[in-house]
C-alpha positions as CSV (number, residue, x, y, z in Angstrom):
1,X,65.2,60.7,-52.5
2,X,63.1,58.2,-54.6
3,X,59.6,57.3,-52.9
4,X,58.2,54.0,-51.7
5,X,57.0,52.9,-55.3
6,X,60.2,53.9,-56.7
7,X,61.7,51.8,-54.3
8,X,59.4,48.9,-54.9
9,X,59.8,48.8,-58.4
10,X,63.5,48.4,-58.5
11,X,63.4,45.7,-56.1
12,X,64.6,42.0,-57.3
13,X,61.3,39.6,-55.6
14,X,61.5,36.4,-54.9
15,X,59.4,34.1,-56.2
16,X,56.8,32.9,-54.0
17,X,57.3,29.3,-53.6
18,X,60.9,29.9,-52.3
19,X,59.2,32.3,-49.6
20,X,56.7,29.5,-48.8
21,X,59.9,27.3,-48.6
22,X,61.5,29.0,-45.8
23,X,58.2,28.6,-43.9
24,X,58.2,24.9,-44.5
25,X,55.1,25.4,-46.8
26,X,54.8,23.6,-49.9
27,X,53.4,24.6,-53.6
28,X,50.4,22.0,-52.9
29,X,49.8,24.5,-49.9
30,X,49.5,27.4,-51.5
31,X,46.9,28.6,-54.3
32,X,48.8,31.4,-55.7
33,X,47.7,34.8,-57.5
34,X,51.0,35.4,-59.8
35,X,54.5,35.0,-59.2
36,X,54.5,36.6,-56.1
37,X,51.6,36.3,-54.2
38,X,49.7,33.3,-52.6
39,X,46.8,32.2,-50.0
40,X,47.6,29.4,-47.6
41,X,45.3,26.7,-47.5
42,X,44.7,26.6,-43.8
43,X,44.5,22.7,-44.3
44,X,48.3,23.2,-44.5
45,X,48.6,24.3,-40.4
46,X,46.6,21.6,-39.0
47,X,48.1,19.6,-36.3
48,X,50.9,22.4,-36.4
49,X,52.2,23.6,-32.9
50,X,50.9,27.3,-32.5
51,X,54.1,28.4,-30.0
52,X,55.6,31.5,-32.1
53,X,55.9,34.2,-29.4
54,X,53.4,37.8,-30.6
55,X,55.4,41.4,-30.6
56,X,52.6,44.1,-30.9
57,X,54.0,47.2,-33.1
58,X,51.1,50.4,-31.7
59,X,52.4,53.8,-31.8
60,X,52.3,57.5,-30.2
61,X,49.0,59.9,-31.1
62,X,50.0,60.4,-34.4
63,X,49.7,63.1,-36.8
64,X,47.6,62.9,-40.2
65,X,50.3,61.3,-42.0
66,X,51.0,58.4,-40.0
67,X,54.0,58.2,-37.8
68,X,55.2,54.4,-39.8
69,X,53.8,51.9,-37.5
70,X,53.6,49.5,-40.7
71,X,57.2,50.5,-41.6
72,X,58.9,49.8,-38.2
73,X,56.7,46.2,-38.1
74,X,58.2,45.8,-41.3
75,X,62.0,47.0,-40.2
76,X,61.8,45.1,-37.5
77,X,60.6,41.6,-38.6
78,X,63.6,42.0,-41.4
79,X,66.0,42.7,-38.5
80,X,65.0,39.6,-36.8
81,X,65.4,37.8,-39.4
82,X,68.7,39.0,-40.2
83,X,69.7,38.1,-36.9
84,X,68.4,34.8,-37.4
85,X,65.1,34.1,-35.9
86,X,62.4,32.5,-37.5
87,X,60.3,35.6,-38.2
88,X,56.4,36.2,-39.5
89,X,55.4,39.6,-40.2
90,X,51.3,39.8,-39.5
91,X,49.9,43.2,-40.9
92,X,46.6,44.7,-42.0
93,X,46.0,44.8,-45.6
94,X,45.3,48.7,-47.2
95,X,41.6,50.0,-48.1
96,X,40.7,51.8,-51.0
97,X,39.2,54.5,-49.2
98,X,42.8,56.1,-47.5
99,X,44.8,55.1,-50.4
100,X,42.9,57.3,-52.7
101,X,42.5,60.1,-50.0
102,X,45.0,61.3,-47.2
103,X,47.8,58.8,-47.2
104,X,48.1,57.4,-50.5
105,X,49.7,53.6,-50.1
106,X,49.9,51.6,-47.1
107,X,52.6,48.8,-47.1
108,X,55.0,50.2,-44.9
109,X,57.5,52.3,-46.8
110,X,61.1,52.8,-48.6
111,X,63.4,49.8,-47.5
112,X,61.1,48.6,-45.0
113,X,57.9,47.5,-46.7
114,X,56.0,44.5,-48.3
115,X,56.0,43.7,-51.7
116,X,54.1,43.9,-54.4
117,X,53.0,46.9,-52.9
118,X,51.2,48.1,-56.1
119,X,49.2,44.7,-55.6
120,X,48.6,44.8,-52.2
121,X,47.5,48.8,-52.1
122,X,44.9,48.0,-55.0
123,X,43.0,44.8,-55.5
124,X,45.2,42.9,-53.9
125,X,44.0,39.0,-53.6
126,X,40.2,40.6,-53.6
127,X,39.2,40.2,-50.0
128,X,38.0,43.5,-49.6
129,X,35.5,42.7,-52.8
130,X,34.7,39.7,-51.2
131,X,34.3,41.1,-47.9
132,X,31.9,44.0,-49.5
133,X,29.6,41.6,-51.6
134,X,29.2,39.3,-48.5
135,X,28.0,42.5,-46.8
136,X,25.6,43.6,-49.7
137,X,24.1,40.5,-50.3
138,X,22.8,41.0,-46.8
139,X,21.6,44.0,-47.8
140,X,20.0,43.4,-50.7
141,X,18.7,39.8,-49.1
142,X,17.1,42.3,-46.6
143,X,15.2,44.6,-48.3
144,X,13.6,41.8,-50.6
145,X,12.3,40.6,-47.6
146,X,11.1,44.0,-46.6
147,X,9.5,44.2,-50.4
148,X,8.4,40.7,-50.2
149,X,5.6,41.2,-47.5
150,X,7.8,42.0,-44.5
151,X,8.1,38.5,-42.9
152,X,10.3,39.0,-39.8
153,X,8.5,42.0,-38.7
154,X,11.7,44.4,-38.9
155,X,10.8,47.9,-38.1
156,X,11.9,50.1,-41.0
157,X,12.9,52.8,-38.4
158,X,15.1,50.3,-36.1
159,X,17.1,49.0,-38.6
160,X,20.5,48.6,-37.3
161,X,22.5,47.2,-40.6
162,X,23.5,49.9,-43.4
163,X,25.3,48.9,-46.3
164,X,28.7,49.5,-47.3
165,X,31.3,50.5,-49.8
166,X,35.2,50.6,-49.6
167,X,35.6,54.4,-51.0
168,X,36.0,57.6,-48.9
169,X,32.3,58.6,-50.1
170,X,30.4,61.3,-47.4
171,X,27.8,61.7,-49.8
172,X,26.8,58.3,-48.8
173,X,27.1,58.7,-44.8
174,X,23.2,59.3,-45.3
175,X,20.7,58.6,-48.1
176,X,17.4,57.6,-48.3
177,X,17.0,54.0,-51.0
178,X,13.8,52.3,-52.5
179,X,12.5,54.7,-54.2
180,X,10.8,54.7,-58.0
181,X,7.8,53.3,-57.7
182,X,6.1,50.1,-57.0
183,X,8.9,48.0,-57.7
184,X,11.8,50.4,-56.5
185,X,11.8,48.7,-53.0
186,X,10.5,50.1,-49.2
187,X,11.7,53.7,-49.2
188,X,13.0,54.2,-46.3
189,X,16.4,56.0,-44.9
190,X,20.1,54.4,-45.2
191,X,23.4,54.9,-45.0
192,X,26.9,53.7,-45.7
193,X,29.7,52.5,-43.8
194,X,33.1,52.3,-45.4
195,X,34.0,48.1,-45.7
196,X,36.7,48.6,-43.2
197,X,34.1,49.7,-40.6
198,X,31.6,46.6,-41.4
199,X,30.8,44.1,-39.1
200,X,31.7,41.3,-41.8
201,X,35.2,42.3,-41.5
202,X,35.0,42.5,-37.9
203,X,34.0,39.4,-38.0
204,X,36.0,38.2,-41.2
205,X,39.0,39.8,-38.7
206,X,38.2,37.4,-35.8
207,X,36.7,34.6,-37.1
208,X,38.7,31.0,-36.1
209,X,37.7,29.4,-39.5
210,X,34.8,29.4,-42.2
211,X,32.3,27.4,-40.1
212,X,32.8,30.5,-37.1
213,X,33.0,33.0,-39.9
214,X,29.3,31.3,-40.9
215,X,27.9,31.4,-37.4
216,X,29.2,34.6,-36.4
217,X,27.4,36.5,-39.4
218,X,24.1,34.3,-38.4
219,X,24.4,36.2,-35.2
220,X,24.5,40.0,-36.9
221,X,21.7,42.5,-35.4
222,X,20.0,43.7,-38.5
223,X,17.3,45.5,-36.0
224,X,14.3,45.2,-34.0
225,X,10.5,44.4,-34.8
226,X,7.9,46.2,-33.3
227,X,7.4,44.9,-29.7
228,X,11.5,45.1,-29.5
229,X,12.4,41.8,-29.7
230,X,16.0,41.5,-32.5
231,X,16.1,40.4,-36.0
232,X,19.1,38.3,-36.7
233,X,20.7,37.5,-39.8
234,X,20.6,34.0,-39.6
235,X,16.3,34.7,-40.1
236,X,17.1,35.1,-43.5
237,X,19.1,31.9,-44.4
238,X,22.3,33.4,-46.5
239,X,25.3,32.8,-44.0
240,X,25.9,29.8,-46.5
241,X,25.8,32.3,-49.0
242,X,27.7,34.5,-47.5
243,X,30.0,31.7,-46.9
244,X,30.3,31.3,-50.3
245,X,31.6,34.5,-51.2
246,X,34.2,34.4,-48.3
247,X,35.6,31.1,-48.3
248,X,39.0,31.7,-49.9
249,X,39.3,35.0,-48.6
250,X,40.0,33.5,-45.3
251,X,42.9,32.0,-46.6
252,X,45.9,34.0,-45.2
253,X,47.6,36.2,-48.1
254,X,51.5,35.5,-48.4
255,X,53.4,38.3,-49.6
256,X,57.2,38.9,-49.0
257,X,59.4,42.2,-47.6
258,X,61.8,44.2,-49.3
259,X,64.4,41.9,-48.1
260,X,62.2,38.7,-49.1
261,X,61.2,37.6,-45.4
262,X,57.6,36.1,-45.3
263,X,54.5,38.5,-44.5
264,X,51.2,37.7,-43.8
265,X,48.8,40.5,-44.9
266,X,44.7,39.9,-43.9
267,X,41.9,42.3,-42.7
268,X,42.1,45.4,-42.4
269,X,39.5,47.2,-39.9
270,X,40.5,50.6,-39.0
271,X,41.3,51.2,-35.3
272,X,39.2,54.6,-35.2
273,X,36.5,53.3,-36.0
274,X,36.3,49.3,-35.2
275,X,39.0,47.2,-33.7
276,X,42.2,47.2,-35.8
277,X,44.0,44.4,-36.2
278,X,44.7,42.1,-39.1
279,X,43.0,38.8,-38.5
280,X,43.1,35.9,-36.3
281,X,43.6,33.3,-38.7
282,X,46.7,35.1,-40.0
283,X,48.0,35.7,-36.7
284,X,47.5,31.9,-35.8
285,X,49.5,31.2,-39.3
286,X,52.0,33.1,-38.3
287,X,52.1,31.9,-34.6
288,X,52.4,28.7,-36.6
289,X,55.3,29.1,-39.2
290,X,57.6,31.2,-36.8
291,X,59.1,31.5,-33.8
292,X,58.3,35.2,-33.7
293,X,55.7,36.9,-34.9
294,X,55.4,40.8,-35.1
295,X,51.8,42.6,-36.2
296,X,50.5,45.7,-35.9
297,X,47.3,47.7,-34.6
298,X,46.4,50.6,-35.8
299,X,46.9,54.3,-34.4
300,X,48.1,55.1,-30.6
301,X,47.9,52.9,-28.1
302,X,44.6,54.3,-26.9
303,X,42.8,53.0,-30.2
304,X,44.8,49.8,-32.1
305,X,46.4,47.9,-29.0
306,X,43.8,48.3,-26.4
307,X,41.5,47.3,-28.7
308,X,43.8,44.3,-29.8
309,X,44.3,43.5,-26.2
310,X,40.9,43.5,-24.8
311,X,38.9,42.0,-28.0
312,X,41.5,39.8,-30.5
313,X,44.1,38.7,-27.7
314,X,40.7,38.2,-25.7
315,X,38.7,36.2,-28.6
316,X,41.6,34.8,-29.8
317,X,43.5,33.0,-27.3
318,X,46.7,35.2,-27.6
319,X,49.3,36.5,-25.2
320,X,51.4,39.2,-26.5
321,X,54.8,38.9,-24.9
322,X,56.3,42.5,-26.3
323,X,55.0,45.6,-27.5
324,X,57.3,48.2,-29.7
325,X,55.6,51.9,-29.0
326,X,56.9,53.9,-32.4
327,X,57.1,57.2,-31.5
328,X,58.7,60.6,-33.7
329,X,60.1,63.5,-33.5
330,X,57.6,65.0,-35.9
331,X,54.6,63.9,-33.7
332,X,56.3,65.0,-30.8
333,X,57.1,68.7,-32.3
334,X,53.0,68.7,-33.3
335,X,51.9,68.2,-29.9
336,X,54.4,70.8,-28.6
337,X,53.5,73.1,-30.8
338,X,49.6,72.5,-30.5
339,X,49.8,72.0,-26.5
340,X,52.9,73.6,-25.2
341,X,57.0,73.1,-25.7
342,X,59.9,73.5,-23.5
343,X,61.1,70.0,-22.0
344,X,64.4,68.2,-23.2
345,X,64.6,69.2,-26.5
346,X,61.7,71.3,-26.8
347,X,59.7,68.3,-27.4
348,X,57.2,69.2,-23.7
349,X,54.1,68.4,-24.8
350,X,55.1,65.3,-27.0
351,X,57.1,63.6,-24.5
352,X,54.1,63.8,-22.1
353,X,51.9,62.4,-24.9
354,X,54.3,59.4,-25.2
355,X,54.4,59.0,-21.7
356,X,51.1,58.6,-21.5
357,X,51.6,55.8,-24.1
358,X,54.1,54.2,-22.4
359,X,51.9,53.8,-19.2
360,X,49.0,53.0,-21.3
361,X,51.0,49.7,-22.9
362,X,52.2,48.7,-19.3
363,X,49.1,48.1,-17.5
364,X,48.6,45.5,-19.8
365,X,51.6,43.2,-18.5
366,X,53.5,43.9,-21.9
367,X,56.4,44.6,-21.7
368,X,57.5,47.9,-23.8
369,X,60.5,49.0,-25.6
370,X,59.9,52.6,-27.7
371,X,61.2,52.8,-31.4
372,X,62.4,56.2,-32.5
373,X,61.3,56.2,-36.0
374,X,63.8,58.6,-37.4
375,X,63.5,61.1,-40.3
376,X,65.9,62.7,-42.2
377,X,65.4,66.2,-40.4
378,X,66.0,64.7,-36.8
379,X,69.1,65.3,-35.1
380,X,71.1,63.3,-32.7
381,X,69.7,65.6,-30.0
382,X,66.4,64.9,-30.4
383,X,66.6,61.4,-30.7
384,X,68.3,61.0,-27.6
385,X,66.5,63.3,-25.6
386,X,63.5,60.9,-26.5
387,X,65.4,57.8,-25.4
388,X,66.8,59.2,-22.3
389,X,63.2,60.5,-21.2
390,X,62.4,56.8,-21.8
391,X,65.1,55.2,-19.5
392,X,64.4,57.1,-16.9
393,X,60.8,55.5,-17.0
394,X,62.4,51.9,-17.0
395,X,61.5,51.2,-20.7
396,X,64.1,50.6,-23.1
397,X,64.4,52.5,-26.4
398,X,65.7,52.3,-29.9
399,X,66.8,54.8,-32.5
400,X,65.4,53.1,-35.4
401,X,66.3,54.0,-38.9
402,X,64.7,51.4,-40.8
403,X,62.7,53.7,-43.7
404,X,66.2,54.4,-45.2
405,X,68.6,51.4,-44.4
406,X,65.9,48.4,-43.8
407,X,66.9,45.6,-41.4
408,X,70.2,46.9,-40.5
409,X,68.7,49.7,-39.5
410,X,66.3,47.6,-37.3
411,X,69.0,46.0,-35.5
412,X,68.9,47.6,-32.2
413,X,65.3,47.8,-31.8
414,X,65.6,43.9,-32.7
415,X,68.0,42.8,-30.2
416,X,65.8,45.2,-27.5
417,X,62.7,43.4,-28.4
418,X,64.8,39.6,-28.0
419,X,65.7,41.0,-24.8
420,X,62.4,41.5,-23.5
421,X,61.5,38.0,-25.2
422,X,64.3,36.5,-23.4
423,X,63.3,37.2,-19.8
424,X,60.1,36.8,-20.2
425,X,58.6,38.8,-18.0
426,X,55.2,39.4,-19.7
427,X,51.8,38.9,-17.6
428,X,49.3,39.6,-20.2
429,X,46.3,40.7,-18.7
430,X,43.2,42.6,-20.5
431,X,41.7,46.0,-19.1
432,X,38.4,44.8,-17.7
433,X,36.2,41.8,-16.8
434,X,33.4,41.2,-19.5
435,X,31.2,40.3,-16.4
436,X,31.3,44.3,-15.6
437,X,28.6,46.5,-16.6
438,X,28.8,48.8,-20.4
439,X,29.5,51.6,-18.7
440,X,31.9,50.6,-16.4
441,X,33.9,48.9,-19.7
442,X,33.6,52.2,-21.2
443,X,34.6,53.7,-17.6
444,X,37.8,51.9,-17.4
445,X,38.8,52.3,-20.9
446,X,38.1,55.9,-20.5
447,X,39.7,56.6,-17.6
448,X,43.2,54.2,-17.5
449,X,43.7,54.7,-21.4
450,X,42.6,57.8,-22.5
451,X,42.4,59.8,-19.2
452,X,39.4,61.3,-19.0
453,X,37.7,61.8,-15.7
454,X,34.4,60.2,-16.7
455,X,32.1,59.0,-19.4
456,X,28.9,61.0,-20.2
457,X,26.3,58.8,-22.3
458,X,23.6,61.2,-24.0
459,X,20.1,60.0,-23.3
460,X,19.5,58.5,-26.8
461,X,22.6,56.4,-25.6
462,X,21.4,55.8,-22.5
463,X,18.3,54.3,-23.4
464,X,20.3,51.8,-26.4
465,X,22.5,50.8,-23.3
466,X,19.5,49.4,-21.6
467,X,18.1,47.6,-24.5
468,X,21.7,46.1,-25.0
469,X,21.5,44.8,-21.6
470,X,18.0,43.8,-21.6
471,X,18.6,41.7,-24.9
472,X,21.5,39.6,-23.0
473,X,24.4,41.3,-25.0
474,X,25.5,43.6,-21.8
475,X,29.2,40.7,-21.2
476,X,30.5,41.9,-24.8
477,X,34.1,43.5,-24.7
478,X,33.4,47.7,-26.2
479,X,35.1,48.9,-29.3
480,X,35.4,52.4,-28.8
481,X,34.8,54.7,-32.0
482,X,37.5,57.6,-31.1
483,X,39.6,60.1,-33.0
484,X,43.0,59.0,-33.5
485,X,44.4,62.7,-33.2
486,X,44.0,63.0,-29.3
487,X,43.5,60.8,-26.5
488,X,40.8,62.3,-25.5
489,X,37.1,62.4,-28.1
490,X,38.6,66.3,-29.0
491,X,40.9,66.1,-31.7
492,X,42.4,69.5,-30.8
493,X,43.0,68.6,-27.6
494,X,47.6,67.3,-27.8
495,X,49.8,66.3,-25.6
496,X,48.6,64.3,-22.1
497,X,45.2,65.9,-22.3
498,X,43.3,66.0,-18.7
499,X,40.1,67.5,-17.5
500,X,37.8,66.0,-19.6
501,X,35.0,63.5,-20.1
502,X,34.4,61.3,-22.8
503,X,30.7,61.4,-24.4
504,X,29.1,58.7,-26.1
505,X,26.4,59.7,-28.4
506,X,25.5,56.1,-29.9
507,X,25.8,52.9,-29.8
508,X,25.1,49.9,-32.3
509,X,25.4,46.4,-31.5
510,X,28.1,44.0,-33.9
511,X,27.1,40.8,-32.3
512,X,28.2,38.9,-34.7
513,X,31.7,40.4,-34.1
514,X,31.1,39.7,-30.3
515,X,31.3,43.6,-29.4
516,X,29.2,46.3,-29.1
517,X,30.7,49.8,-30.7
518,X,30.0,52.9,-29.1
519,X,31.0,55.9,-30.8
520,X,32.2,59.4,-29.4
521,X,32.6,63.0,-30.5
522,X,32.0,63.8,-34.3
523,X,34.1,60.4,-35.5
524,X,32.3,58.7,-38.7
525,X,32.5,55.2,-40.0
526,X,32.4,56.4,-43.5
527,X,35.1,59.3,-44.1
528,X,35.5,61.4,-47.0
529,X,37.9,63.1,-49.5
530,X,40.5,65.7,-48.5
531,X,40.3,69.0,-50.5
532,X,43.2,67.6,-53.1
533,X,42.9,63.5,-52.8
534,X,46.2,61.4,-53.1
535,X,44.0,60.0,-56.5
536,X,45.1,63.0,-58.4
537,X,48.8,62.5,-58.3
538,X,48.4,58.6,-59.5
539,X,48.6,57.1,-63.3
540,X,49.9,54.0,-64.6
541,X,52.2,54.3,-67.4
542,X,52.0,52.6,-70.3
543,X,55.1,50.4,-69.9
544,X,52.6,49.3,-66.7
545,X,54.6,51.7,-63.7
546,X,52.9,53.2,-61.4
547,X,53.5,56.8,-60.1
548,X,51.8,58.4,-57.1
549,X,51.1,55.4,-54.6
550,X,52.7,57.0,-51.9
């Protein structure tokens, strides 16, 4: 069976204009990067109607290698469009950091992904670079001031901004910088973040344009002074700057799929550890150029979509009107093997775990259809043990087979999905009022998503709660910082976990994003290297293929 750069490499691409084409775009709207790849000047949308209608792809708890969220969004946008309809495909774009470690490349995969996936899995159009130097100019614009005589009064041991780097690296997590003398800097302790964890892609992610992009990183927390009263970043004057850096990486990237359908593919914050979802401006592009638009958050339900729902839908003006749930058979045999089996199939424990899904999604007013992401080790008994557990709850399901056959094997899932579009019986909603209290934010999304009984806050948490509150930022939307491997903060915990509270042991304030982040358990915002990373298996050839990238 040849793998998904195999796969990519034989495909026949279409040049990018003609892709730009079938969106009504162009070559004066484009600024391309090759033959195959472009950004979208955004002065190309204006006075465009924004009507396309939004499909959320989310998925089941997954297991460490993914359960093909990306790959169905893919599948299923090509099945759409081979059924006719005006189709965008809206996606995050990869970091460095997973690519090189655990999963290797993330453009969906075999005949469901986007293209040049080589491209897109490495530099790509250079928004992560961009998005990185914006955040260490910052940085560096900050401790110059600290060298330079200290003029805002920033307390060296309340600084909330670390730096960051887009590389698995958890020798960085903590460090201490400035030292070497008189001109080595303050010393002083630091750490690292990994890009897709900054707040400049948070904000980069749901930013309208350049001029919100500029007054959104004005608004960063760097920390407090001494009587407690915050440092902003727009004290030191570099959001033009910064500005600078970022003001063609705002431009949507166009990219095409196997089958040469248009794709979108901008941002990429992970859902683990910030909010998700590929970015507003490329979701608004592709609310733009089709009638429907599928994206994708990232990891289960209780991470990527209510995150999408109660921050980007929320900041962004959006109303989902369909959500596909991609479950497997592979995740499900993990959490029955982890938490019990038995049940239909002797899928028990995963079943319950995609139940718990499925009435996750719901109180949302989305509705849901479930795609059975099928593997080549599944059998028909499985699969339909999966879809009949589903009808019984009133949701409609989909054996999907779109890894191996693309679009065609989309097709049902595609014509469940119009369905749903068709009666148009979605009542978007989002989880919580932003006039509630932190903790009761944190409450709901505790208790209705993950589960849990309650929410403990440790007293170092506590007392940051308070100062949140006291500084006016206590009506920002939560981004939970959760494991992806359980819904509740225990990653060993499978299956519909109950019996449990969720502890938050910090919390740091992205108000430039317009969220405040709490984080839970032992989850990290800079991860690190597997024993054997996916790095060692990858080498270009010298006729310029690529081998190893997933």
């Amino acid at each position: 069976m040849p793998s998904d750069i195999e796969i990519a490499q034989k495909a026949v691409l279409r040049p990018i204009r003609d892709v730009a084409a079938e969106i009504d775009l162009s070559d004066d709207d484009l600024r391309p990067y090759g033959h195959y790849v472009a950004k979208i000047d955004p002065r190309a949308l204006e006075g465009r109607e924004r009507s396309g209608k939004v499909v959320l792809v989310t998925g089941m708890t997954p297991t460490p290698a993914g359960e093909g969220k990306s790959t169905v969004a893919v599948g299923l946008a090509q099945a759409l469009r081979r059924l006719e309809k005006k189709t965008m495909l809206c996606l995050r774009e990869p970091s460095l950091g997973p690519v090189f470690g655990i999963k290797g490349g993330a453009a969906g995969g075999g005949y469901s992904q986007v293209l040049p996936m080589d491209e897109i899995n490495l530099h790509f159009t250079g928004d992560f670079h961009a998005i990185t130097s914006a955040h260490s100019l910052l940085s560096a614009v900050m401790d110059n001031n600290l060298f330079r005589g200290n003029s805002l009064d920033l307390d060296v041991r309340r600084i909330n901004w670390k730096r960051a780097i887009d590389m698995n690296d958890r020798a960085l997590r903590s460090a201490v910088i400035g030292l070497g003398g008189v001109n080595g800097g303050i010393p002083r302790e630091e750490g690292w973040s990994i890009t897709a964890a900054s707040e400049i892609m948070a904000i980069f992610c749901l930013a309208s344009d350049l001029a919100d992009f500029e007054t959104r990183v004005a608004n960063i927390v760097l920390g407090a002074r001494r009587d407690g009263t915050l440092v902003r970043a727009g004290d030191l004057n570099v959001a033009g700057a910064q500005g600078l850096l970022m003001k063609e990486a705002l431009w949507p990237n166009l990219v095409q799929t196997i089958e040469g359908g248009p794709a979108l593919v901008h941002g990429g914050p992970f859902a683990n550890i910030a909010h998700g979802c590929n970015s507003v401006i490329a979701t608004h592009a592709g609310m733009t150029l089709g009638d429907i638009v599928v994206t994708e958050a990232g990891f289960g339900s209780d991470l990527g979509a209510e995150k999408f729902f109660d921050i980007k839908c929320r900041m962004g003006e959006i109303r989902p009107e369909a959500t596909v749930l991609v479950a497997t058979i592979r995740a499900m045999k993990h959490h029955a093997e982890k938490a019990g089996g038995g049940g239909p199939a002797g899928l028990g424990a995963g079943l319950d775990n995609l139940g718990a899904h499925i009435d996750n999604l719901v109180q949302f007013g989305v509705p849901v259809v479930v795609a059975v992401n099928r593997f080549s080790s599944d059998t028909d008994e499985e699969v339909q043990a999966v879809v009949s557990f589903c009808e019984e709850r009133g949701v409609r399901a989909a054996d999907c087979d779109i890894w191996a056959r693309g679009g065609e094997g989309g097709i049902e899932l595609a014509e469940k999905v119009l369905g749903v579009l068709d009666e148009g019986e979605a009542d978007f909603r989002p989880l919580y009022d932003l006039d509630t209290t932190l903790r009761e934010k944190i409450e709901s999304v505790a208790r209705n998503v993950y589960g849990a009984d309650g929410v403990n806050l440790l007293p170092s948490a506590e007392k940051e709660a308070q100062r949140i509150v006291d500084n006016g930022l206590g009506n920002l939307p939560v981004c939970i910082a959760k494991t992806q491997y359980s819904l509740s903060d225990d990653p060993t915990l499978q299956g519909r976990p109950s019996g449990f509270d969720i502890t938050v042991r910090e919390f740091r304030i992205s108000a430039g994003a317009g969220f405040i982040v709490a984080l839970t358990g032992d989850v990290m915002v800079m991860p690190g290297l597997s024993a054997k990373p996916a790095a060692e298996a990858m080498q270009v050839h010298p006729d310029g293929t690529i081998e190893g990238l997933f």
